[in-house]
C-alpha positions, 0 to 999 in steps of 0.5 A: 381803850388800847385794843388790837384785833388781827385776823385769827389764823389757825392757832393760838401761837400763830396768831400771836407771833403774827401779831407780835410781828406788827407790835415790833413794827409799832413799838410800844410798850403800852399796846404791848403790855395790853396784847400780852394781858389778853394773851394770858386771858385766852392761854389760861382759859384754854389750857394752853399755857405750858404748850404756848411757852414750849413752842415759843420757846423752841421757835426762838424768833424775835415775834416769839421772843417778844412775846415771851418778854411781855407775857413776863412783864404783865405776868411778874410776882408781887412786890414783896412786902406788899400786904393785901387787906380784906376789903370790905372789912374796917382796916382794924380788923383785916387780914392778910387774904395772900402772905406777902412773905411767902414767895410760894404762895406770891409767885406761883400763879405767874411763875411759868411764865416769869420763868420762861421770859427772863432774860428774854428782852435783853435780846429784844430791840431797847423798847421793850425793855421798858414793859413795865417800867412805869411811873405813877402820877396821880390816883383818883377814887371816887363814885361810878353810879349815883349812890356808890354801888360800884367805885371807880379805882384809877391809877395815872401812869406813863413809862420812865421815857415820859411817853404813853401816858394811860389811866388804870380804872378798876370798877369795885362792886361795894355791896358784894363786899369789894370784888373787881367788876371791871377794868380798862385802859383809857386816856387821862382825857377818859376821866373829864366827865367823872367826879373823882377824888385825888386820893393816895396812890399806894391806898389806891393800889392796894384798893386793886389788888385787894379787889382782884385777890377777892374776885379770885376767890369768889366762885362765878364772881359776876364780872364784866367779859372784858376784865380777864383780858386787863386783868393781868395788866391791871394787877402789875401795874398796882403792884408796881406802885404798892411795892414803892409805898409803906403799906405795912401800917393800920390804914385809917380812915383818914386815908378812905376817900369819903371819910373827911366827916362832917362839919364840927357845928353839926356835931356840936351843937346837938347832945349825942351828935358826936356818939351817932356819929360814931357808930355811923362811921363804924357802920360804913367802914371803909365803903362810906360812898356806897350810900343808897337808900337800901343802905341807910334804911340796913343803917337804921333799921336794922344794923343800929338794934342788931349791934349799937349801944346808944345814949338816949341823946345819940338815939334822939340825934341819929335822924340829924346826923344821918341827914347831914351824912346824906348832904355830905354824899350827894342829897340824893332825894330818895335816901332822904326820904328813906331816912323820913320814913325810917327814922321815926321807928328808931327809938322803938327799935334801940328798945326792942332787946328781941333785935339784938345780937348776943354781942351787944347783949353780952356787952350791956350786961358787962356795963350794967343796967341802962335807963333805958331798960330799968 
């Protein structure tokens, strides 16, 4: 990672304008973006905002005013239009957690400082002016840890210039239902040793903002020390590519990283594969790499009585189709054997009406008389 370090002086503002001072000598976008990241995550936490954008204001050097411009750019509103989606939920059922058309609720988080920032960097040297103007590449999504707990997020990007090409990778916690644990700025060359996916840069972008908007509203949300200080970066640069893509559909599965399913002969040729199946992909919803055995063994003792109605052949081909899931997401051999020892119950618990919820019952009564329960 892009980091700087300089010797603290004794204020906020004098470290900063002695660092902005070397920034100008180097001349990059990308180091300052990522000091400016840093920068908001010390002023909000100690408060000292309003009196930072004060004095650089009052200054009005060529170190202040840099500073201004990067604290704007890595601080700018949200693309308007881009709509955040409850991460964790099917897509179906989501809801807006922000109201992209509200420019009250979008901006005022940042408005300070976009406010005393603009304008500035026309008065800067012309590399500055590109903070900000970035393309992106390529996106990846994929596993960071062998059953999927935490997915790695990651976002290509260099400025319209062509140089300074960095990755975004954002760590998302799955099972504490989809927060922004971590984030960092690496090489692309970072990505060699990971299995990662190519996946849809605008689904990924959202997947980010989505992360992050969730964090924000989780009290004492377990995060990495180092997010606050990319947190900031890392959310301008996924607005930057969700507001040049059409987010305003239903997302599909298709578009979740995962989700290709399974062979058609598996579904096929078994009675009632293609029903498990179903409820399989209702169940994993749009966290299908996050597949452990704690998971499979929720999957099948509890989450299919509490909420499934099955056939008798969709009950007798869940082990098959939950095993050839597990081939397609790694074959690990501990959810395999998790499945051997779950699996035989299952049966006995689909019958067990004491394990369902009021929904499923409401449902059943409202299709009449099963079988199963004659």
């Amino acid at each position: 990672m892009w980091r700087y370090g300089l010797e603290v002086s004794t204020t906020t503002f004098d470290t900063a304008i002695n660092q902005a001072r070397d920034l100008l000598r180097w001349r990059s976008p990308l180091r300052t973006e990522l000091w400016a990241a840093r920068l908001t995550a010390e002023l909000a936490a100690s408060g000292q905002v309003q009196e930072f954008l004060r004095r650089a204001a009052d200054d009005d050097g060529q170190e202040a005013r840099l500073a201004l411009a990067a604290l704007a750019s890595v601080n700018g509103p949200a693309e308007a239009g881009t709509p955040l989606i409850a991460a964790g939920e099917p897509a179906e059922t989501g809801t807006p957690l922000v109201d992209a058309d509200d420019p009250a609720e979008v901006t005022a988080p940042s408005q300070p400082y976009t406010e005393a920032g603009a304008g500035v960097a026309e008065s800067l040297p012309g590399w500055v002016r590109r903070m900000g103007r970035v393309a992106c590449d390529h996106a990846w999504y994929g596993k960071a840890d062998p059953y999927g707990e935490q997915v790695l997020a990651v976002l290509g990007f260099r400025y319209d210039n062509g140089k300074e090409p960095h990755v975004l990778v954002v760590g998302i916690d799955q099972p504490n239902g989809g927060l922004a644990v971590d984030a960092l700025v690496e090489e692309e060359k970072f990505l060699d040793e990971l299995d990662l996916r190519p996946a849809d840069p605008g689904w990924v972008a959202r997947r980010v903002l989505n992360a992050f908007e969730l964090t924000g509203r989780v009290m004492g949300a377990r995060v990495a020390d180092t997010l606050p200080a990319v947190e900031p970066f890392a959310i301008a640069r996924a607005r930057s590519v969700a507001g040049k893509y059409d987010v305003s559909g239903t997302e599909t599965h298709d578009q979740v990283p995962g989700m290709e399913g399974l062979p058609g002969h598996i579904l096929d040729e078994m009675p009632g594969a293609r029903e498990a199946f179903g409820k399989l992909v209702e169940f994993v919803g749009d966290r299908p790499l996050w597949w452990s055995p704690a998971r499979v063994s929720q999957f099948l003792t509890q989450w299919l009585p509490r909420e499934a109605i099955l056939s008798d052949e969709a009950i007798a081909a869940m082990p098959e189709v939950v095993r050839a899931w597990t081939r397609h997401h790694g074959d690990h051999s501990a959810v395999r054997r998790r499945i051997d020892e779950d699996a035989p119950r299952l049966p006995l618990l689909m019958a067990d009406d004491s394990l369902a919820s009021l929904n499923k019952r409401l449902a059943r009564a409202a299709a009449g008389p099963h079988p199963q329960h004659e």
